[in-house]
BAFI-3210 file (N, C-alpha, C; in Angstrom, 3 decimals, decimal comma, padded with zeros to 6 digits):
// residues 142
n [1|2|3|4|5|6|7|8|9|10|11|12|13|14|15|16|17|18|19|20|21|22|23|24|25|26|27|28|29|30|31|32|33|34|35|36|37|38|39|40|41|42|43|44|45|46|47|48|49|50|51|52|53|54|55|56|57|58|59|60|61|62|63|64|65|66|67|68|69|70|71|72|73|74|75|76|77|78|79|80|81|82|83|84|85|86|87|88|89|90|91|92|93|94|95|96|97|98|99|100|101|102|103|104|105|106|107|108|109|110|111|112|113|114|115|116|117|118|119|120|121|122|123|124|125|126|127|128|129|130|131|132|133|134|135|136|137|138|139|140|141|142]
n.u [-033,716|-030,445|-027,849|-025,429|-022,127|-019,440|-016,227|-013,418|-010,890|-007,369|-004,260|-001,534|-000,386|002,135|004,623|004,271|001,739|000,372|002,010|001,185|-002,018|-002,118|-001,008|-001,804|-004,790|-007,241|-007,489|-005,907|-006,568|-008,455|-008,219|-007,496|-009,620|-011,101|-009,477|-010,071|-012,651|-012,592|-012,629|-010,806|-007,643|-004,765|-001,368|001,756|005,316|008,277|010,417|008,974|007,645|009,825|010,917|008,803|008,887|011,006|010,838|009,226|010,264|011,900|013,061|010,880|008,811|008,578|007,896|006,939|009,039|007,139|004,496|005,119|005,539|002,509|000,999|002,178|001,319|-001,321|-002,298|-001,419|-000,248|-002,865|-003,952|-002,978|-001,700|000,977|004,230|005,863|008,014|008,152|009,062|011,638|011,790|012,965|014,631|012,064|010,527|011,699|012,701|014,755|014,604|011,317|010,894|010,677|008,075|006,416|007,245|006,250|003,269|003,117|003,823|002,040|-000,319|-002,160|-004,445|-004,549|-001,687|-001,481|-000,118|001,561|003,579|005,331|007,485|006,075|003,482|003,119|003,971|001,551|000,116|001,001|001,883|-000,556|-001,506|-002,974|-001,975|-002,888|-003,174|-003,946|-006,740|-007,984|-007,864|-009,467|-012,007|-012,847|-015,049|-016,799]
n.v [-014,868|-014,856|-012,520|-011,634|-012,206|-009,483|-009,728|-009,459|-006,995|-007,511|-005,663|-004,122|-001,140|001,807|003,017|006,056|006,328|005,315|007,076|009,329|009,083|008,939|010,967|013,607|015,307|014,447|012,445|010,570|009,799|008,939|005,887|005,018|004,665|002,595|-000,028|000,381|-000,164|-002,820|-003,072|-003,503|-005,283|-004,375|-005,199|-005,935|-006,151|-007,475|-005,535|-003,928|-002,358|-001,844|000,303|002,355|002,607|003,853|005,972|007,580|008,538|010,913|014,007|015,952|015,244|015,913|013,941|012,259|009,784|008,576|008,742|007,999|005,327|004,879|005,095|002,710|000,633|001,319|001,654|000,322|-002,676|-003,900|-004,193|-004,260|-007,334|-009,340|-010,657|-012,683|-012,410|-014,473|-014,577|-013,003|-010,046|-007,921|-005,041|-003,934|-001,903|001,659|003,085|001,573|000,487|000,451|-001,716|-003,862|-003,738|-004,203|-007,275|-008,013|-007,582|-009,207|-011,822|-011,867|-012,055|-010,389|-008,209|-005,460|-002,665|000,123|003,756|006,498|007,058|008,007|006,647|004,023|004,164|004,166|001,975|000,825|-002,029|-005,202|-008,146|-009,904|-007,581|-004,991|-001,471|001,129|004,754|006,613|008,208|006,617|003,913|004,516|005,260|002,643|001,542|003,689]
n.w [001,266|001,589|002,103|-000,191|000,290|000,363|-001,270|000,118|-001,205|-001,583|-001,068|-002,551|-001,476|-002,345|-000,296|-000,348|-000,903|001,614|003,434|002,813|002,886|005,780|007,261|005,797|004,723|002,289|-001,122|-000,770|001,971|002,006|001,800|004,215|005,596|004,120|004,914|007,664|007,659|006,753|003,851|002,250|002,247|003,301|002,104|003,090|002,536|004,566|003,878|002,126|004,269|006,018|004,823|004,868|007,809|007,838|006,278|008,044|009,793|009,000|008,824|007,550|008,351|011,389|013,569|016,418|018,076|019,792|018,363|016,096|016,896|017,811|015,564|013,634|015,775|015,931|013,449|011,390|012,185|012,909|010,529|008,338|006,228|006,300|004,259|003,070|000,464|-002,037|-005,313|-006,598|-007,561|-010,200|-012,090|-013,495|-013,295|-013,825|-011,759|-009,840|-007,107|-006,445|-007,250|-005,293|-004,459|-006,552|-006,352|-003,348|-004,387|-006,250|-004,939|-003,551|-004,709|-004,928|-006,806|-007,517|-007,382|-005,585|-006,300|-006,000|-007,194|-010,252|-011,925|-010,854|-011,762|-014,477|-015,490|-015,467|-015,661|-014,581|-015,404|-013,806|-012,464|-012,007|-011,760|-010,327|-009,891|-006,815|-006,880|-008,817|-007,739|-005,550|-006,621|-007,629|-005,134|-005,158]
ca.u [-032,463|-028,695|-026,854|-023,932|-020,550|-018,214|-014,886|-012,364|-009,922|-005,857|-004,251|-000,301|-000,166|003,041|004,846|003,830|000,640|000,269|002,432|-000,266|-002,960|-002,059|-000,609|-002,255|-006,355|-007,101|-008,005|-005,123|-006,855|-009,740|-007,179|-007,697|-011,540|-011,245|-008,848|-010,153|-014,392|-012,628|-013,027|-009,160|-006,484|-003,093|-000,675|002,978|005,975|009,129|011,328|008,302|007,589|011,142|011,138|007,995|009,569|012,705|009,970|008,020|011,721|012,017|012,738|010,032|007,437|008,485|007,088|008,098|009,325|005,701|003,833|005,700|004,857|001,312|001,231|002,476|000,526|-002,942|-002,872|-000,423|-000,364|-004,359|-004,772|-001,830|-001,283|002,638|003,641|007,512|008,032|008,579|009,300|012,298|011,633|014,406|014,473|010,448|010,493|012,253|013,574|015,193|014,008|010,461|010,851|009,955|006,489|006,268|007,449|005,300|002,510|003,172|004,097|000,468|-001,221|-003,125|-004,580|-004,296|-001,178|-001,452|000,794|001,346|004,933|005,010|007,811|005,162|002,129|003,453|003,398|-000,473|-000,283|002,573|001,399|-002,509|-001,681|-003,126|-000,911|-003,596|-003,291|-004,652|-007,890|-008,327|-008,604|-010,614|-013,183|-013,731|-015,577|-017,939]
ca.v [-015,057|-014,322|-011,130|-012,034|-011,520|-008,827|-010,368|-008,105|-007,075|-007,166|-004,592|-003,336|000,173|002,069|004,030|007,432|006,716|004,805|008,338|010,647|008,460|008,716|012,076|014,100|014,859|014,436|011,414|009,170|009,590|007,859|004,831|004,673|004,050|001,283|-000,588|000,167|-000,653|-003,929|-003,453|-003,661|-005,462|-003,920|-006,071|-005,183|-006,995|-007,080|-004,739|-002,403|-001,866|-001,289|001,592|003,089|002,866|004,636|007,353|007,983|008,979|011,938|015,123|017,070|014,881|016,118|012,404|012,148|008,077|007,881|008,848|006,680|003,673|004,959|004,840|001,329|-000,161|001,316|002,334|-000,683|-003,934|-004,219|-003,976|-004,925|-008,144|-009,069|-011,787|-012,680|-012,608|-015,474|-014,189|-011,390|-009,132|-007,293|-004,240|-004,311|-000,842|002,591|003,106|-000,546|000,711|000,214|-002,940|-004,624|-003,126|-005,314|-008,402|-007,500|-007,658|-010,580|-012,679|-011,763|-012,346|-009,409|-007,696|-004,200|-001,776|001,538|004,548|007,799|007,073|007,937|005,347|002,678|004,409|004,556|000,726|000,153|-003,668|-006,190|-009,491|-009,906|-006,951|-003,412|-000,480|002,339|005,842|006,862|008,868|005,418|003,092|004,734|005,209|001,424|002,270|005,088]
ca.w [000,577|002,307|001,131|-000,848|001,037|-000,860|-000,827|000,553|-002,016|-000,922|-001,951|-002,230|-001,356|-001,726|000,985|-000,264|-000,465|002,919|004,774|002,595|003,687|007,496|007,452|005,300|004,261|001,356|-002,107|000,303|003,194|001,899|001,747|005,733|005,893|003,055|005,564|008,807|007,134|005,941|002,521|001,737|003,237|002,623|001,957|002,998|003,424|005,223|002,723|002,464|006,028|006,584|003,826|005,573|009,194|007,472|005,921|008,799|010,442|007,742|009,766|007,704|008,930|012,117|014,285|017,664|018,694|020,290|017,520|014,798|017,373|017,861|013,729|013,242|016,186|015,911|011,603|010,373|012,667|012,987|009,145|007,507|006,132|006,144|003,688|002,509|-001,328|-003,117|-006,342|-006,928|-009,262|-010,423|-013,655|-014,175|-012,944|-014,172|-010,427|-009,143|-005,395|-006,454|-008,001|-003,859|-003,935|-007,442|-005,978|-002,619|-004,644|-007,212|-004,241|-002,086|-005,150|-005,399|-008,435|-007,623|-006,268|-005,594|-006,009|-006,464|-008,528|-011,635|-012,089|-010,786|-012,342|-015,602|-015,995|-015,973|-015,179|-014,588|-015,388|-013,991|-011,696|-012,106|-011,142|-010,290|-008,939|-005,959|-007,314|-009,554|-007,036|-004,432|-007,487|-007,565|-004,003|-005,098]
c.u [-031,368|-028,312|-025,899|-022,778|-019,885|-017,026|-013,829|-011,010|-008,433|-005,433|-002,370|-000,442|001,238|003,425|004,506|002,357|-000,137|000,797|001,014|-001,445|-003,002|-001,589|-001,027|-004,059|-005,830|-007,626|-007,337|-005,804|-008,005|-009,232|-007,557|-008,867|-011,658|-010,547|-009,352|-012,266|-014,077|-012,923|-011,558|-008,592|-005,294|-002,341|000,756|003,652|007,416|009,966|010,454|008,036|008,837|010,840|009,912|008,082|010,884|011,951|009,345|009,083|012,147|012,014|011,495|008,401|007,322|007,712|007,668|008,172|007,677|004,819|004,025|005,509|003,581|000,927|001,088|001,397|-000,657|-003,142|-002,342|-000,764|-001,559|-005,029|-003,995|-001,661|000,112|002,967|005,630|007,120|008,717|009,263|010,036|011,958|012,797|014,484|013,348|010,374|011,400|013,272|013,548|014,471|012,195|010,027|010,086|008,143|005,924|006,232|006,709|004,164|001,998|002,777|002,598|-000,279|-002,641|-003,681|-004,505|-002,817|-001,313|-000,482|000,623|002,827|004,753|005,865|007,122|003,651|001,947|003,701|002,200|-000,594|001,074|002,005|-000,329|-002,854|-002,128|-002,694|-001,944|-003,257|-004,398|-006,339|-008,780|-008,875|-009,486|-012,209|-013,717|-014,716|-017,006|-018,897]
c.v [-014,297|-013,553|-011,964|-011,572|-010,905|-009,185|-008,856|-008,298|-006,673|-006,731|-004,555|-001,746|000,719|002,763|005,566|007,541|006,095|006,434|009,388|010,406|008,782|010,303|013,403|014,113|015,010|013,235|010,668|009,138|008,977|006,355|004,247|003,946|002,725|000,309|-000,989|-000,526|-002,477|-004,237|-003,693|-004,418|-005,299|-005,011|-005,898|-006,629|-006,843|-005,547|-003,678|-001,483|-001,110|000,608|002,440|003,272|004,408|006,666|008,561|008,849|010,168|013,142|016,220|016,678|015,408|015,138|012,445|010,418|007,376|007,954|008,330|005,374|003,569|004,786|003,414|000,574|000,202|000,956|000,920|-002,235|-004,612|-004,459|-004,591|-006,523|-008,519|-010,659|-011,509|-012,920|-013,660|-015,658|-012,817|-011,314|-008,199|-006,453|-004,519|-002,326|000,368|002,503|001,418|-000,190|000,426|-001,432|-003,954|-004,270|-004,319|-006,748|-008,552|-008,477|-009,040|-011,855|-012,995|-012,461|-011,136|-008,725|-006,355|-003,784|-000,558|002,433|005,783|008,265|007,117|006,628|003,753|002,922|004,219|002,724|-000,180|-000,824|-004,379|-007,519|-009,308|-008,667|-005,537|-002,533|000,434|003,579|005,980|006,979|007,027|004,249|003,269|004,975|004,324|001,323|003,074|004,238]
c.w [001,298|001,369|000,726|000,162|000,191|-000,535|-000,637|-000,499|-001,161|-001,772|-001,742|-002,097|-000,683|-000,907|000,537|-000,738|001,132|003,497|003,870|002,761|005,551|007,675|006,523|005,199|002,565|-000,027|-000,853|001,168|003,683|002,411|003,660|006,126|004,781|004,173|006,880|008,660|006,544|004,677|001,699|002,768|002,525|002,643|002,091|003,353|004,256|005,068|003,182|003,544|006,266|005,756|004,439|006,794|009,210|006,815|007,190|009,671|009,939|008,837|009,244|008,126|010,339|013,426|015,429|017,482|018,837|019,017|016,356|015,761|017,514|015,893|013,220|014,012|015,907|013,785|011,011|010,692|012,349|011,791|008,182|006,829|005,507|005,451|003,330|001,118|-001,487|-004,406|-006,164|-008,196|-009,292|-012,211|-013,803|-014,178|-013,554|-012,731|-009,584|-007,510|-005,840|-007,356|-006,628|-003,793|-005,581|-006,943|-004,497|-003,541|-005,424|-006,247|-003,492|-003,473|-005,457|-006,831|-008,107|-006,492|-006,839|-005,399|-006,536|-007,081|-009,519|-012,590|-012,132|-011,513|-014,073|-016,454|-016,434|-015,249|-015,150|-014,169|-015,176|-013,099|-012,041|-011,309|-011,237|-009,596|-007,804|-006,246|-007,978|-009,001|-006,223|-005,629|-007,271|-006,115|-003,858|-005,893]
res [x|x|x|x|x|x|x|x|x|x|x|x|x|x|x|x|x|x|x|x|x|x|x|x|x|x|x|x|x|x|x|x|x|x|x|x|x|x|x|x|x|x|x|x|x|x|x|x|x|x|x|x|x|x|x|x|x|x|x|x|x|x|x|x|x|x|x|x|x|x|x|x|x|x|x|x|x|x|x|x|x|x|x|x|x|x|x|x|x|x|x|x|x|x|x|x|x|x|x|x|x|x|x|x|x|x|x|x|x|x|x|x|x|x|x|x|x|x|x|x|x|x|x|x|x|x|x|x|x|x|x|x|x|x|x|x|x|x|x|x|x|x]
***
């Protein structure tokens, strides 16, 4: 009898847990090995990327040029899946700037995003989607 295939779940993950994933140890940094083992595929899209290009730029991250392109190409490109939204969302959210990581997600179709906002954590679900913390989702895993 053939093993079953585990379907790879797509995922939204927002920009502060993607930079505490990559730049930090730590629960996020689990977030890396789910991605790079194929058991996730992130799901980003234009908007978000941008806002994590614009993060990664932060003087207390201290990044040189090379090392924010070594970032994107090895950690982001290879794993990422990049998708345009279909659906604006607009006021779902406490903070309107996190409202793209909503519509992101709606648009991919995913059932889970991840964050470590309390603005985005503090919703639970939005529509069929589950809003989990970090710690929360890497559970489903163990």
């Amino acid at each position: 009898m053939g093993k079953k295939k585990k379907e790879v779940i797509r995922v939204v993950l927002d920009t502060n847990v993607i930079i505490s994933a990559l730049l930090f140890t730590g629960e996020s940094s689990r977030i890396i090995h789910l991605w790079q083992d194929q058991k996730i595929i992130p799901v980003i899209s234009r908007e978000t990327f941008e806002e994590l290009r614009e993060v990664l730029l932060y003087p207390k991250f201290d990044l040189t040029d090379t090392e924010i392109h070594n970032i994107i190409e090895k950690e982001i490109l290879p794993y990422f899946e990049v998708i345009d939204p279909v659906e604006e969302i607009r006021n779902v959210c406490r903070d309107p700037e996190d409202d793209k990581f909503i519509a992101c997600a709606i648009s991919a179709g995913v059932d889970y995003l991840v964050t470590g906002d309390r603005d985005l954590a503090d919703l639970k679900r939005y529509r069929n989607m589950r809003i989990l913390k970090v710690g929360e989702f890497v559970n489903l895993f163990d």
